[in-house]
N, C-alpha and C positions, 0 to 999 in steps of 0.2 A: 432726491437730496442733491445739493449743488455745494461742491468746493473750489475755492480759491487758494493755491497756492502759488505762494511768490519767491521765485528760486524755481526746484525741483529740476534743475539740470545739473545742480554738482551732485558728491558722493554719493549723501542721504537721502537725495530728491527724486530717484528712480524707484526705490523704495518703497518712500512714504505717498508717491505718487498711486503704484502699483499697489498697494493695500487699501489706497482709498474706493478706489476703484474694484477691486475685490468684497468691498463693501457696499458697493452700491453705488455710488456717489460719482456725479456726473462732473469730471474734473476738469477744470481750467488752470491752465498754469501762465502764470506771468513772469516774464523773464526779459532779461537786454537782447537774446537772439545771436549771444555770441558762441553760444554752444548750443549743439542738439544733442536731445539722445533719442532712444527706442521706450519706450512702454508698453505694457501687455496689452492695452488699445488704445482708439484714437481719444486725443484729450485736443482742447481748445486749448492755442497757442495767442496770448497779447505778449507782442514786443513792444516794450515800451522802458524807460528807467528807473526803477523802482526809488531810486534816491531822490524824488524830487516829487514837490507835489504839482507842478505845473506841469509833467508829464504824467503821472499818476491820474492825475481827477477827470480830463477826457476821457481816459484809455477805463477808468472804471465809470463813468457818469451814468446811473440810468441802472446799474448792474447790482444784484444786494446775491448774498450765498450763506446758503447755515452756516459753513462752518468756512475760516480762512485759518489759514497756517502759513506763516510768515517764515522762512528759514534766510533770506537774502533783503537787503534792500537799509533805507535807514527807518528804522523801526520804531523811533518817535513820532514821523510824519505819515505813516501809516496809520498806526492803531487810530492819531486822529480820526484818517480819511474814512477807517472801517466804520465808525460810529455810524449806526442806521443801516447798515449794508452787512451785516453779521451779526447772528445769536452767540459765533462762537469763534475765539481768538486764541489762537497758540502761538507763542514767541521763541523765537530759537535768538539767545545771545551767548555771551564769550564769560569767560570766568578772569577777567581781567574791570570785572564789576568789584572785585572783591577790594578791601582796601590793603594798600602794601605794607611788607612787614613790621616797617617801623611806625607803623600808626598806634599810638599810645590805649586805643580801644581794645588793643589783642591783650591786654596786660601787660604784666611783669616780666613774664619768660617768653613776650611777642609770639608773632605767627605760631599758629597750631600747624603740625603736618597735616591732618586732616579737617579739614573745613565745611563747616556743617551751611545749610541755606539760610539760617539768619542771623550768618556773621557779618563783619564792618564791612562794608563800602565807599568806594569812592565817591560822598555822597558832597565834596569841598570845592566848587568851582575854581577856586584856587588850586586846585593840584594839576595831574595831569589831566589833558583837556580831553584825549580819546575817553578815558575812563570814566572819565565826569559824565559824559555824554552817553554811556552805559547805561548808568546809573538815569539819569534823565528818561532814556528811553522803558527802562524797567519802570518808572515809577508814571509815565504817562499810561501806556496797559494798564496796570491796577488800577491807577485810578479811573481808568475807564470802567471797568470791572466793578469798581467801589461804588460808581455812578450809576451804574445796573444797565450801560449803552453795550456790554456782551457779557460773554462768560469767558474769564480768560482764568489761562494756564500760562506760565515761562518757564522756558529751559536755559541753563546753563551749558553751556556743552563743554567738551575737551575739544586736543585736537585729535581731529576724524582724518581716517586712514581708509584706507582700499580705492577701490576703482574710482578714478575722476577728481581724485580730492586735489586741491591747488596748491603747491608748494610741497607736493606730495614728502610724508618726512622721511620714508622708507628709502627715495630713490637715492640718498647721498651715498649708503652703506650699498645696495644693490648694485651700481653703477661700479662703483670700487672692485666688487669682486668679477662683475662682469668684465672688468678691464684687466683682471690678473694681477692689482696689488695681492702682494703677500700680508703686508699687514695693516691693519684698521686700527685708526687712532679713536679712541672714547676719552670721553673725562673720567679720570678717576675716583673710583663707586661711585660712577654716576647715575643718576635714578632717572627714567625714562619722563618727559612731561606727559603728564595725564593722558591717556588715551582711547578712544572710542572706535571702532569699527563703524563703519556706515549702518550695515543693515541693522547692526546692535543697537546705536544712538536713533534711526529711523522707527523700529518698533519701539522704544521708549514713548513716540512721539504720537504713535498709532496707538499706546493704551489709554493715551487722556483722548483719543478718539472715541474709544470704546468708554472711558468711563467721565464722561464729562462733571459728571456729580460728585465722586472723590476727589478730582483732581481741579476744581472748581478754585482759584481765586491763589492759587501755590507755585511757589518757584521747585525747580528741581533742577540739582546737577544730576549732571551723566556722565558717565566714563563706563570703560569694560569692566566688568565683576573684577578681573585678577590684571594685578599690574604687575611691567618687569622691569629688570635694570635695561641700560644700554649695551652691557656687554652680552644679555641672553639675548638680547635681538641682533646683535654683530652676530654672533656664534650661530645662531638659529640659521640667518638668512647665510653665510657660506657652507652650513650644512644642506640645506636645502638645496642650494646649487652645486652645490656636490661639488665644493673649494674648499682648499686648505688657506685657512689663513690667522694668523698670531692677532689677536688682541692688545695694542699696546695703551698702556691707559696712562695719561698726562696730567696735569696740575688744571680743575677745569680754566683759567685763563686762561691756556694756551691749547687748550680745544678747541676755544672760541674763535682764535686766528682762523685752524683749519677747516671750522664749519661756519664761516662768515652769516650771520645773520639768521641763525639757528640754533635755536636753545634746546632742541632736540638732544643734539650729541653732546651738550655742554654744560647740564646741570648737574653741579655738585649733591644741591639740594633740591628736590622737587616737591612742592608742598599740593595736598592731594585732596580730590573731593570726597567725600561723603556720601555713601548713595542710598544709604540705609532709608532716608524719609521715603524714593520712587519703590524700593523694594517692598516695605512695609503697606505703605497706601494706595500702591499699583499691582506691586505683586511680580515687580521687574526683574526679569533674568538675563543673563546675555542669551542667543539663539546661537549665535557663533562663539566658539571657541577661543584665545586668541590666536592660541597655534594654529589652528584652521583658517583663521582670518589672516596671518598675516602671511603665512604660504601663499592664499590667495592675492593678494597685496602683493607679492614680490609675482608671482606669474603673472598678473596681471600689465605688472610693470615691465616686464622682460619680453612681451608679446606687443606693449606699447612705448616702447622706450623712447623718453620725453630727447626732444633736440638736445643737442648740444648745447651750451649757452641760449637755450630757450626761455620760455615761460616756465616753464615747471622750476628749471635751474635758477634762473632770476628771482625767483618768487623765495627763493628757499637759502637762497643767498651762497650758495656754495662755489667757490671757485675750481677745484679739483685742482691743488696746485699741488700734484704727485712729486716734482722735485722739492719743494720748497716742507713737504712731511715727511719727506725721505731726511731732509737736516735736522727738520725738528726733533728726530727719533734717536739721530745720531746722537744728537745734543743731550736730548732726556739722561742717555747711556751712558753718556761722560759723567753728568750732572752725577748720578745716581752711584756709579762708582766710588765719585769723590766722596757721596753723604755714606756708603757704607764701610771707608775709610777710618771712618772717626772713633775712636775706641770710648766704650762705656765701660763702668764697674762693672763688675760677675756679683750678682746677687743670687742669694739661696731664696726663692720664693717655697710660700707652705700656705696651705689648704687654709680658705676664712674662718673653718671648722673644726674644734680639737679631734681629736681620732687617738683617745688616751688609749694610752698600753695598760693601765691600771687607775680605779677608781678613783679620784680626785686628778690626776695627771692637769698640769695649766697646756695652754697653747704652747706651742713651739714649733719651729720648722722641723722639716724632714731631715734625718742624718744626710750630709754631701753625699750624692750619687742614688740616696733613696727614691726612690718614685712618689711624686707627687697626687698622695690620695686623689678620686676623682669624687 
């Protein structure tokens, strides 16, 4: 058996490489060449651009493989190219297919926090053009798939963490404690954006291997089983490195200053996949923990620690402007003084529930100073 994948040099690609090949399957990867990694053996290497089909159609001419898995590259000009050259097509896209909140499809009460696979998308050429093109690429696959030219599967993914991943989200809070801030700015309650471990979101991807017949002609998101806030993964990762450091939590606007171009640290509100359909019809668990994964995720990072104003930094958009959060905190402090300045009424609050002393008794609050039934 012969696979094609395109990518397999970031996070998840070492992974799903390595299980294919645990499988059996005599692996080719196609990739730009701009990074290498290690695999449990040797795999055929084309470098060539996956984003184009005038690089693409050489680099594949002449070449057909059961199965392709596609995790990199633009994914509309592919699923083309594969036509005739695969029985079987796996697609990895972004959950930025989805349509935004105020798209009048969601209802009345808008965006659901949990978003199942066949909710709205971005399906308006008129809207944003990344998104459009999502949706475009989702819907050339199926209809490849509708055409009977393979057997295709799509993924939705989050964003993916651990070793390799590009704009890595971990390293803005890592970095901070590494460098002996005292305190880490978060958005206040802010809810972490969806998230996936590599090898976790990799074996999702290796069970539509295993079961090409269930998973035959289905979108599925992925994320880790259990999600957290931003402040248990601040708290986590200066535990871990065994740091003291205060959480200070902001208005998310002005989180957003501090973690320039990352929505990581900066969402108020995070609206979240659904994974019940890969659980149910695959049988998907995480393999990793997330505690376990993102330990490994921070040693990772602390044994590979990205340049300074590098790639990893640029990608992730962080400045590290340690004086200019050192004002912002000052400022919060003031700010927040002033708001608990303000005097309110003293209200007697009582239980939603009567709690009579004698039968018939109406509602009433508690005597002043009584204890508020629970």
């Amino acid at each position: 058996m012969k696979a094609l994948v395109i990518g397999g040099t970031g996070p998840t690609g070492p992974h799903v490489v390595n299980g294919l090949l645990a499988r059996g399957y005599a692996v080719t990867i196609l990739h730009g060449g701009q990074h290498e990694v290690e695999f449990d053996q040797e795999v055929e290497h084309i470098h060539t651009d996956p984003h184009f089909a005038e690089t693409l159609e050489p680099a594949l001419k002449g070449r057909s493989f059961d199965l392709a898995l596609v995790t990199y590259g633009r994914m509309r000009i592919i699923a083309e190219l594969m036509k005739g050259k695969t029985g079987r097509f796996i697609g990895v896209g972004g959950s930025s297919v989805y349509a935004p909140r105020n798209d009048p499809r969601w209802g009345p009460l808008g965006q659901p926090h949990q978003i199942l696979e066949d909710s709205p998308r971005c399906d308006d050429p008129a809207g944003a053009k990344f998104n459009y093109l999502m949706w475009v690429s989702e819907e050339t696959v199926m209809r490849a798939h509708r055409e009977g030219h393979y057997n295709a599967t799509y993924f939705r993914y989050p964003l993916v963490y651990g070793p390799h991943a590009p704009g890595n989200p971990d390293w803005s809070m890592v970095r901070r404690v590494l460098d002996g801030r005292k305190h880490l700015i978060i958005a206040a309650n802010g809810l972490m954006r969806r998230r996936g471990y590599a090898r976790n979101a990799a074996h999702a991807l290796l069970l539509t291997v295993d079961k090409p017949k269930e998973s035959a002609g289905q979108f599925y998101n992925i994320r880790d089983d259990q999600q957290f806030t931003q402040r248990q993964h601040a708290e986590f990762i200066a535990r871990h490195l065994q740091r003291e450091c205060d959480i200070v939590e902001v208005l998310p606007l002005l989180a957003q200053r501090v973690y320039q171009g990352s929505s990581d640290q900066t969402r108020a509100r995070a609206v979240e996949f659904d994974i019940g359909k890969i659980k149910t019809q695959l049988g998907y668990r995480d393999l990793v923990t997330p505690a376990a994964a993102l330990a490994a995720s921070v040693d990772w990072l602390v044994a590979n620690r990205p340049a300074p104003g590098g790639e990893v930094e640029r990608q992730s958009g962080d400045p590290f402007a340690y004086a200019a959060e050192d004002a912002l905190i000052a400022a919060c402090k003031t700010g927040e003084a002033a708001a608990l300045a303000v005097q309110f009424p003293d209200m007697q609050l009582g239980h939603m529930y009567r709690h009579p002393k004698k039968p018939g008794d109406a509602w009433a609050p508690p005597a002043r100073g009584a204890p508020v039934p629970g």
